[in-house]
MIKEVO-942444 format. One record per residue (C-alpha): x, y, z; residue in three letters. Coordinates in steps of 0.5 Angstrom, whole numbers, padded with zeros to 4 digits, always signed. Layout:
BEGIN
XYZALA...
//
This chain:
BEGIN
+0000+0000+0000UNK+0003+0007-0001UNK+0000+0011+0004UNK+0005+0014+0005UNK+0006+0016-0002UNK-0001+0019-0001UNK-0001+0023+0004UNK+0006+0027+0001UNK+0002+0028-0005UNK-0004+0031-0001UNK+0001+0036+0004UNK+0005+0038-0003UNK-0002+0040-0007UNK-0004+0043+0000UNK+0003+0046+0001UNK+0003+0043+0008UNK+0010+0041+0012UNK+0010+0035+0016UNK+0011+0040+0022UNK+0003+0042+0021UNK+0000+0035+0019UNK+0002+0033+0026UNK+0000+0039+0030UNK-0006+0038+0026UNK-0008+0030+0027UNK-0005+0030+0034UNK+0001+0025+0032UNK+0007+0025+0033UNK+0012+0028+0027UNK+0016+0022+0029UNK+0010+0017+0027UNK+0008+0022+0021UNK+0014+0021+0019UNK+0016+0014+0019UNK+0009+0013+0016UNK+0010+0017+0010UNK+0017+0014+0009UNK+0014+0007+0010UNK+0018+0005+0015UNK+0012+0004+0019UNK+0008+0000+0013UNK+0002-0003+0019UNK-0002+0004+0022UNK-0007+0004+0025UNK-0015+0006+0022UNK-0015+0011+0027UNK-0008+0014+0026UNK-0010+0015+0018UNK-0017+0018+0020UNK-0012+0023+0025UNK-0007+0024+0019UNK-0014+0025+0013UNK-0017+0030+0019UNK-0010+0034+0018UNK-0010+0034+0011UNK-0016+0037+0011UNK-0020+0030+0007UNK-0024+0025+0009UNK-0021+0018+0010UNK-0024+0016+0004UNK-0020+0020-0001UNK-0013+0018+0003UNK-0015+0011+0001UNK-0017+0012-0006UNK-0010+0016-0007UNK-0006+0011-0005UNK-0010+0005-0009UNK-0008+0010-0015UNK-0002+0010-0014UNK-0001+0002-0012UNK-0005+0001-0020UNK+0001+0006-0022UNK+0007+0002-0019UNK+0004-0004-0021UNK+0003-0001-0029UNK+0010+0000-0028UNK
//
């Protein structure tokens, strides 16, 4: 799964820095970080519904996100 990819995409479209999303989510830039750069590959439901509510996007939409770019790396 490429959540991580998927919530670096949405931070650059909505110009938000790690810092902010972790303000934001009430999650550890730590966690943030090891999420995005998939060193932590299992978070839980309701870390990525904090980390969606961070973007400013439902949690649907950071799934979508990501399973677009799984169809990509796949295509790949």
């Amino acid at each position: 799964m490429s959540i991580g990819q998927a919530i670096a995409a949405f931070a650059k479209e909505k110009r938000l820095t790690r810092y902010r999303i972790s303000k934001e989510s009430n999650i550890s830039q730590t966690t943030l970080g090891e999420i995005v750069n998939e060193k932590k590959t299992n978070p839980t439901i309701d870390t990525l519904e904090k980390i969606a509510n961070g973007l400013g996007i439902p949690l649907s939409e950071l799934m979508k996100k990501s399973e677009e770019l799984d169809k990509e790396r796949i295509k790949k």
